[in-house]
C-alpha positions in Angstrom: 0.0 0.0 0.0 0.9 3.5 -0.9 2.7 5.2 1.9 1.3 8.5 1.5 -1.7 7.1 1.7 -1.2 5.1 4.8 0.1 8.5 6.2 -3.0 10.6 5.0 -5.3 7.8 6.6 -3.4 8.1 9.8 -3.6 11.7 9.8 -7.5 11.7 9.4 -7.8 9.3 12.3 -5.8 11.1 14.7 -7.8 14.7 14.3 -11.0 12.6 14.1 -9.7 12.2 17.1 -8.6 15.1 18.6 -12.0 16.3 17.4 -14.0 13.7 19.2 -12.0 14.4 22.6 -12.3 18.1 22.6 -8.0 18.4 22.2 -9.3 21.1 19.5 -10.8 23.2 21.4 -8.0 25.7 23.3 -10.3 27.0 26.0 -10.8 23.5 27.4 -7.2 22.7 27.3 -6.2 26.0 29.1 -9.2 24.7 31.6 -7.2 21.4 32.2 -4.0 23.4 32.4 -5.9 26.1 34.8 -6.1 23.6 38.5 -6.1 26.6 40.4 -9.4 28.2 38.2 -11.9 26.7 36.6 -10.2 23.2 36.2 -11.7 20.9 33.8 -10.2 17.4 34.3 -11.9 15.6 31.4 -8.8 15.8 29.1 -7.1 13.9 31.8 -9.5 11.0 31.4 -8.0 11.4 27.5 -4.4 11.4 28.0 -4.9 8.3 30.7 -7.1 6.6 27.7 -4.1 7.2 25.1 -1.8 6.3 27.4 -3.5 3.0 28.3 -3.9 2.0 24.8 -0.5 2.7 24.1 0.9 0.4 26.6 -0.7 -2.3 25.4 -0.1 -1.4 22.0 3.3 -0.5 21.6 4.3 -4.2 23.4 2.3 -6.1 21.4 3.2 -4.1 18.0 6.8 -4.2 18.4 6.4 -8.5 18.8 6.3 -8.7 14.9 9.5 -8.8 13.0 8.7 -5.7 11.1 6.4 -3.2 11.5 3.6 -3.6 8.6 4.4 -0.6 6.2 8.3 -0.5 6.2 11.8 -2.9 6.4 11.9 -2.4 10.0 11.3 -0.5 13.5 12.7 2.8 14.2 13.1 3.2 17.5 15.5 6.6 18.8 18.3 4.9 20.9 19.2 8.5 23.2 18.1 8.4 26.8 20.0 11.1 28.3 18.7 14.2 29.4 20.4 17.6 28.3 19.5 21.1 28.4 18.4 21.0 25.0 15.5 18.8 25.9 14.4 20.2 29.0 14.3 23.7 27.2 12.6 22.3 24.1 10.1 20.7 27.0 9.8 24.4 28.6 8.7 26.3 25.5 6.2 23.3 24.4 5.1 23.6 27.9 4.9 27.5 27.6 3.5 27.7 24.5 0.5 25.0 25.1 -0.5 26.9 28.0 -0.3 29.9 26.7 -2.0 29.3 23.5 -4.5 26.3 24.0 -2.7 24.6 21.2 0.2 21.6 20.7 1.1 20.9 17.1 -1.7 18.1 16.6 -4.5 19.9 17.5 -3.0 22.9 15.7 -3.1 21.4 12.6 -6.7 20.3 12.9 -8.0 23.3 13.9 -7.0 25.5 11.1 -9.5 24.6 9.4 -11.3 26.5 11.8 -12.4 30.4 11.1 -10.9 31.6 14.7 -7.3 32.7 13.4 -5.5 31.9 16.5 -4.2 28.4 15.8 -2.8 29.7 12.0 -1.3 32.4 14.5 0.0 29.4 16.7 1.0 27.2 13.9 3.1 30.2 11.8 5.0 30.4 15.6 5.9 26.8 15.6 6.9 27.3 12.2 9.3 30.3 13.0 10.6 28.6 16.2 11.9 25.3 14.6 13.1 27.1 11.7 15.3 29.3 13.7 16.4 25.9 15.5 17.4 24.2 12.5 19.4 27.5 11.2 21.3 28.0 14.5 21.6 24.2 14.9 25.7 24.0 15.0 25.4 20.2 15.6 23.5 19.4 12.8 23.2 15.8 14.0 19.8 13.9 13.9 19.0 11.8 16.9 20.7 8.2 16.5 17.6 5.6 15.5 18.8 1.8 15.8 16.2 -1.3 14.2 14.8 -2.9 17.2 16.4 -6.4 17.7 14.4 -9.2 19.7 
């Protein structure tokens, strides 16, 4: 199968959804983010959902020789912590609760009328593209095929 296509479908069925559990919708994430205000814990309930299926997921998944669309898994091999990650952490941090958006829901909401997540998205845009130009490293993280 086409893997454009496989993309695209995957694509649709994530912002169906982020639609369907309201990740879309900014006020209600600032609401999760906001504990000391009006806190609304649904998106919680969400992320424990995701989570869940994940774990089950990901074990079973990674079982098969190779994954079902390509020669093998890529799985990223770093496990240290630097201050490149905890700042990149930071500002996603910042800017989610600032702006009600992550990149996902972004995305998905721009084909909304309200202007703020093309706002948001044209950010996220600027901010990795300044990464990648004052990125002296140049280095992409190390990916190894997973080995049984």
């Amino acid at each position: 199968m086409n893997n454009t296509f496989i993309s695209a479908l995957t694509g649709v069925i994530f912002g169906a959804g982020l639609l369907l559990s309201g990740m879309t919708d900014a006020n209600k994430v600032i609401n999760f983010l906001d504990v000391g205000g009006a806190w609304d814990a649904s998106l919680g309930f969400v992320m424990v959902g995701a989570i869940c299926v994940n774990a089950v997921l990901y074990r079973l998944v990674l079982r098969r020789e190779s994954p079902l669309f390509a020669a093998n898994f890529r799985i990223p091999t770093r496990s240290d912590i630097d201050a490149r990650l905890v700042g990149g952490a930071a500002l996603f941090g910042l800017g989610w609760g600032l702006g009600g958006y992550c990149p996902g829901p972004g995305f998905v909401s721009i084909a909304g009328a309200d202007p703020a997540p093309a706002v948001f998205l044209a950010s996220m845009l600027a901010g990795m593209l300044v990464v990648k130009v004052g990125d002296q490293a140049g280095t992409p993280e190390p990916v190894s095929p997973v080995t049984q």
